[in-house]
C-alpha positions as CSV (number, residue, x, y, z in Angstrom):
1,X,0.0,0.0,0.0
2,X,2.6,2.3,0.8
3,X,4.7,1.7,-2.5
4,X,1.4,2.3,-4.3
5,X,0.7,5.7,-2.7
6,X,4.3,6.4,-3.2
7,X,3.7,5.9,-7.0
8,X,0.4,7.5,-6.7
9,X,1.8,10.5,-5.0
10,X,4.6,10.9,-7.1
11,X,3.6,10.4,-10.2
12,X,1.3,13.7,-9.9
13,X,4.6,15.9,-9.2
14,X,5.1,15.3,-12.8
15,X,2.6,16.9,-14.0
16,X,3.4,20.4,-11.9
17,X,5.7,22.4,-14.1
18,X,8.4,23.3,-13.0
19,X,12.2,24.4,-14.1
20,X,14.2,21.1,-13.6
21,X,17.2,20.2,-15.4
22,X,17.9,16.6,-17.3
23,X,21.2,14.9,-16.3
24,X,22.2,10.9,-16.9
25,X,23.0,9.1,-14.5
26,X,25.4,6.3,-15.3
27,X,28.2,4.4,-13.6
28,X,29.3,7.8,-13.7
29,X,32.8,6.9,-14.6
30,X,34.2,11.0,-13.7
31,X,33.6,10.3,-10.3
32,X,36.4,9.9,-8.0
33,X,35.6,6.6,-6.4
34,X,39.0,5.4,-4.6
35,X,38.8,2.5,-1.7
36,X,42.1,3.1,-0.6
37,X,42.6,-0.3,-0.3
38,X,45.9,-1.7,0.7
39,X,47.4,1.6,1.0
40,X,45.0,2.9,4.2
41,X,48.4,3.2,6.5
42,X,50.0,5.1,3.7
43,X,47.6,7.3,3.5
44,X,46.9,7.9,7.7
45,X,50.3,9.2,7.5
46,X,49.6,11.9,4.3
47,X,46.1,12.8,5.7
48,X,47.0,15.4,8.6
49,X,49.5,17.0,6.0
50,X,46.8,17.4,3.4
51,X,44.5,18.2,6.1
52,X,46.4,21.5,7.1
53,X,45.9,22.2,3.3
54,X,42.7,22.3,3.0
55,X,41.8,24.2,6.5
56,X,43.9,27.2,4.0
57,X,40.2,27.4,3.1
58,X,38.4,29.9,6.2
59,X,35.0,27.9,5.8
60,X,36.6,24.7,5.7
61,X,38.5,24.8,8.6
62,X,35.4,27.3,10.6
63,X,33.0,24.2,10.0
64,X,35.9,21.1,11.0
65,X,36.8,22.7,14.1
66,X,33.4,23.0,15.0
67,X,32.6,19.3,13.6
68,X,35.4,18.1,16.0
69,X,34.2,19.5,18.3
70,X,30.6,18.7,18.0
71,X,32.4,15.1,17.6
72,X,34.1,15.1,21.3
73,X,30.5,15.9,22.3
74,X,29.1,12.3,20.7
75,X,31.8,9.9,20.7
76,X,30.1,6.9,22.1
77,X,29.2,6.1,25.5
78,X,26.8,3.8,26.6
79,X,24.3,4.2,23.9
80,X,26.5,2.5,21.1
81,X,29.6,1.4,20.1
82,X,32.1,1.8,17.4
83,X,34.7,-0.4,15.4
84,X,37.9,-1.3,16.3
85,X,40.1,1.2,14.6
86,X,37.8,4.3,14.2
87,X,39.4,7.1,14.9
88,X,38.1,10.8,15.7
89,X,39.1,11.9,12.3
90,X,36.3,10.3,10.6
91,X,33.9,10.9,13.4
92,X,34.4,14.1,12.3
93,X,34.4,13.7,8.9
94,X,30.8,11.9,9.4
95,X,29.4,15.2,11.5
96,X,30.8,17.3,9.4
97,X,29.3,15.9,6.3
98,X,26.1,16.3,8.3
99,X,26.5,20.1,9.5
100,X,24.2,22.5,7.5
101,X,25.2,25.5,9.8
102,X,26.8,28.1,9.1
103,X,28.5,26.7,5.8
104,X,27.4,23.2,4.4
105,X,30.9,21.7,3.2
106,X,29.0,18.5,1.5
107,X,27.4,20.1,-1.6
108,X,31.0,21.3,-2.5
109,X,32.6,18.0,-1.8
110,X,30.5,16.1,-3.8
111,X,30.2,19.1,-6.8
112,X,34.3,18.0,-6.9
113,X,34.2,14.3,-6.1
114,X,32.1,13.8,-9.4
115,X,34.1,15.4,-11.6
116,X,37.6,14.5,-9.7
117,X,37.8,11.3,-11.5
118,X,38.6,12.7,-14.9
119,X,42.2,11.7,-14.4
120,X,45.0,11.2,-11.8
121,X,46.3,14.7,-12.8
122,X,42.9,16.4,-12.2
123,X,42.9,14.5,-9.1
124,X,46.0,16.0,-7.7
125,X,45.4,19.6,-9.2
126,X,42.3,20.4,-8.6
127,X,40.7,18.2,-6.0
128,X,40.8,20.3,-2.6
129,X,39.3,17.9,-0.5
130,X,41.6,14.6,0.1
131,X,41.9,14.6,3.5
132,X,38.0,15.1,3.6
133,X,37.3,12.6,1.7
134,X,40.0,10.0,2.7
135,X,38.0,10.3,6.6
136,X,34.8,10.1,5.3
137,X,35.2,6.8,2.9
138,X,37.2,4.7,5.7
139,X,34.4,6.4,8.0
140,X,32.0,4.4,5.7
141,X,34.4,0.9,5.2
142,X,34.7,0.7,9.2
143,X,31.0,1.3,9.6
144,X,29.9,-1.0,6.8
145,X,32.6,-3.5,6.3
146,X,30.2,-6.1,4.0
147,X,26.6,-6.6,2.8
148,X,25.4,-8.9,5.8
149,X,22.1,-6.4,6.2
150,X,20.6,-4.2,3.7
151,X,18.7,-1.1,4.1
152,X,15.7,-0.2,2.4
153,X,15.7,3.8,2.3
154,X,14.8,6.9,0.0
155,X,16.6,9.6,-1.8
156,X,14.5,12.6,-3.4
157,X,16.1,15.1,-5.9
158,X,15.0,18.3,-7.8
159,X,16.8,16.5,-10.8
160,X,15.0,14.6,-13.6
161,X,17.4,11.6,-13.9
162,X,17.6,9.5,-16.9
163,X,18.8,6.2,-15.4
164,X,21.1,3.8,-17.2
165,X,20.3,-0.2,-16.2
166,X,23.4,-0.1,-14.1
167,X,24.6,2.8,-11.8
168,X,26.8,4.8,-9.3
169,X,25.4,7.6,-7.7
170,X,28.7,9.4,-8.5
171,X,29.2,10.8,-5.6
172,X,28.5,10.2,-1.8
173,X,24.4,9.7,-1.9
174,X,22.2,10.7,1.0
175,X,19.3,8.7,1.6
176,X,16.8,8.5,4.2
177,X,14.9,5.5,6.0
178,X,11.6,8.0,6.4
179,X,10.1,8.5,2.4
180,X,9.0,12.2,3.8
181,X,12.6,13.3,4.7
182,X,13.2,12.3,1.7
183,X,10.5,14.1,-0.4
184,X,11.3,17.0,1.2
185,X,14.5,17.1,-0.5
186,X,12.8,17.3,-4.3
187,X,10.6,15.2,-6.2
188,X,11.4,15.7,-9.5
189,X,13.5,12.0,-9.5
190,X,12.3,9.9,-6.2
191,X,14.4,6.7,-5.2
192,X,13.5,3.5,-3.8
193,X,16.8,2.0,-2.8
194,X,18.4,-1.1,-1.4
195,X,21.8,-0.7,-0.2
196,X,24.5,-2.9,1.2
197,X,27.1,-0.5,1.3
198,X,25.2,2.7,2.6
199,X,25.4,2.9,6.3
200,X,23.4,4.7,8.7
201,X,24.9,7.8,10.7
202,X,21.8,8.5,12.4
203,X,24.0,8.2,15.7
204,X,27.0,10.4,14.4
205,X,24.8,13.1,12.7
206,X,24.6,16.4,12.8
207,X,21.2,15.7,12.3
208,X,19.5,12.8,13.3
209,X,15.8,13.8,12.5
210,X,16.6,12.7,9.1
211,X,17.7,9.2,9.7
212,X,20.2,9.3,7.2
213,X,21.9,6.3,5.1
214,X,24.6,7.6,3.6
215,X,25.8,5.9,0.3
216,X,29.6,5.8,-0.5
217,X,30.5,6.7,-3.8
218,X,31.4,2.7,-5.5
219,X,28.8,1.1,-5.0
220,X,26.7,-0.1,-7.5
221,X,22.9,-0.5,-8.5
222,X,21.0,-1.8,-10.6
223,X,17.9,-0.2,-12.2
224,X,14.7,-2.8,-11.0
225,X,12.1,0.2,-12.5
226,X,11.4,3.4,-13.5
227,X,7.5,4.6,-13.5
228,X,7.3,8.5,-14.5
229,X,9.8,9.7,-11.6
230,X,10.0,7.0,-9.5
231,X,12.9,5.1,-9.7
232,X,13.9,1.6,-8.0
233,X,17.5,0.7,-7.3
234,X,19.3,-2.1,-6.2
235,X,22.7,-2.7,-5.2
236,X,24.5,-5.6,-7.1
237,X,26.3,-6.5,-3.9
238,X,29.6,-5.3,-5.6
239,X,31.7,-2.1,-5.4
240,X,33.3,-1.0,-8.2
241,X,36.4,1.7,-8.6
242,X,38.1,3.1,-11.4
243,X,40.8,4.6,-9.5
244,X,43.0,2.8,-6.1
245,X,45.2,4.6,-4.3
246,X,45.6,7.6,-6.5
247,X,47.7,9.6,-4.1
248,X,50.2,7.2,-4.5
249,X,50.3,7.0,-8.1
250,X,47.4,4.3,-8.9
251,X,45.2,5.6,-11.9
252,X,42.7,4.6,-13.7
253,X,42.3,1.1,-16.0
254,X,40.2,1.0,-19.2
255,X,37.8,-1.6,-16.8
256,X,37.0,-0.7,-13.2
257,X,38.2,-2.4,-9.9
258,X,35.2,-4.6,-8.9
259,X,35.4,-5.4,-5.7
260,X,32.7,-7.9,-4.6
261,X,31.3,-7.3,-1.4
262,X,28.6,-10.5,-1.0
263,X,27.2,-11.3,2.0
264,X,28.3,-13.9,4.3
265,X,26.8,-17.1,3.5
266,X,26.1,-16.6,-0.2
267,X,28.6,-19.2,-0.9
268,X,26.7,-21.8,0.9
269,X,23.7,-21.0,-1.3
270,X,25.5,-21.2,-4.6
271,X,26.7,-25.0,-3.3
272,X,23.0,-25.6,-2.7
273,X,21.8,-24.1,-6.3
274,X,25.1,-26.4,-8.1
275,X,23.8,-29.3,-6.3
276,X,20.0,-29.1,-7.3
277,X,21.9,-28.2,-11.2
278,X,23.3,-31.5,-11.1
279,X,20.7,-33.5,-9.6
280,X,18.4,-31.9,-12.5
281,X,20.9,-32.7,-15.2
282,X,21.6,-36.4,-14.1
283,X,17.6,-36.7,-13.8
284,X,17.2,-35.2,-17.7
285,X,19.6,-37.8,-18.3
286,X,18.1,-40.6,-17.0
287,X,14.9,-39.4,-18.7
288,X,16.2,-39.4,-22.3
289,X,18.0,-43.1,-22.0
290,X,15.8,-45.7,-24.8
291,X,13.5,-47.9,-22.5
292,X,14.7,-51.6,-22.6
293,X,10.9,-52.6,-23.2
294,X,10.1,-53.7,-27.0
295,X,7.2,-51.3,-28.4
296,X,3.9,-53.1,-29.6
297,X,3.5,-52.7,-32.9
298,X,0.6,-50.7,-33.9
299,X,-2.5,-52.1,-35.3
């Protein structure tokens, strides 16, 4: 009932006019998308460097400070717990991803992580916010290390979207596990998503009335259906990257960096599907072989 009002509902925001603008979204392969993986120690010791760089900028370093701070206020306590190995660096990153007030620092970081991914060089020239994003994505890995549970949230948009079969959001999404929150955000595209890779920061934000699921840049959907603006995603289970350790000199490759991320146990059912394979081959087999029974002739 609820998906049906939700197709009901809106369905009729397309026929409001109103000045949207058209953009495809595809794997989105401009993105910058790096897992860092293998090189996470490497880069620990280049963050704080390139972090000093980027506080050059007033706003940027206004809002951290303030995110850090607001992050010595929440670190857990008896409420909930966090991973081995999460440090206050991407608590902050996380808070200050969330923090509208007085300068929002996310619509700028992710107007440069989808276009940082043109090429290493662009990368190192012109992407301000390595540090940034460095905190935030191992923010993400530490908080959702595999697909084991799935969430089932929302993402509205004032853009009209034309949605390839498979697809990255191209930068780091923001979803919601309340459809409203979401709305509230625009309706010209809605999303119904399941993620495996999104994780929920409802404890860590800045904002918790919005319950948000916040979708790293890699992973990747597949489109289930599209009705008018209403658009149903699901993840593939997999995460893929074009680029690996850029900083240290990794660039692209003609195909991307898949890296699966399946849930635990998936393997067990794959045995169980080859095993019912076989058993219905051997039967077809056994089906086909001539019958050792002379046939009656036919009157």
């Amino acid at each position: 009932m609820k998906l049906l009002f939700l197709t009901w509902f809106f369905f009729l925001q397309v026929m409001v006019p109103a000045k949207v603008r058209c953009v495809v979204m595809d794997m989105m392969p401009n993105a910058f998308d790096d897992q860092y993986i293998g090189c996470e120690a490497a880069m620990e010791n280049e963050a704080p460097k390139l972090l000093e760089k980027e506080q050059s900028y007033e706003d940027f370093r206004m809002m951290w400070d303030q995110a850090a701070k607001a992050w010595a206020r929440k670190k857990p306590g008896k409420t909930y717990s966090l991973p081995t190995g999460f440090k206050d660096e991407y608590g902050t990153a996380v808070v200050l991803y969330t923090m509208e007030i007085p300068h929002a620092i996310h619509p700028e970081l992710n107007k440069n992580v989808s276009v940082a991914g043109q090429s290493r060089n662009y990368y190192m020239r012109n992407f301000h916010f390595k540090a940034f994003h460095f905190y935030l994505t191992r923010a993400l890995q530490l908080l959702k290390p595999n697909c084991t549970n799935k969430y089932y949230t929302y993402r509205g948009s004032k853009t009209v979207y034309n949605v390839s079969d498979h697809v990255r959001f191209g930068q780091f999404g923001s979803s919601s596990l309340d459809y409203y929150v979401a709305g509230d955000f625009g309706k010209a595209t809605f999303f119904n998503i399941t993620t495996c890779s999104g994780t929920d920061i409802t404890g860590l934000s800045n904002l918790k009335e919005e319950f948000e699921i916040l979708i790293p840049v890699y992973e990747k959907f597949e489109k289930v259906q599209q009705m008018a603006n209403l658009v149903t995603l699901k993840s593939t289970g997999k995460r893929c990257s074009y680029f690996n350790c850029a900083y240290f000199g990794d660039s692209t490759s003609v195909n991307a960096t898949i890296i699966s991320s399946a849930p635990a146990g998936s393997l067990k059912w794959l045995w169980v599907l080859l095993v019912i394979i076989v058993f219905i081959v051997i039967y077809c087999m056994m089906e086909k072989q001539p019958s050792t029974q002379s046939r009656q002739a036919p009157v």
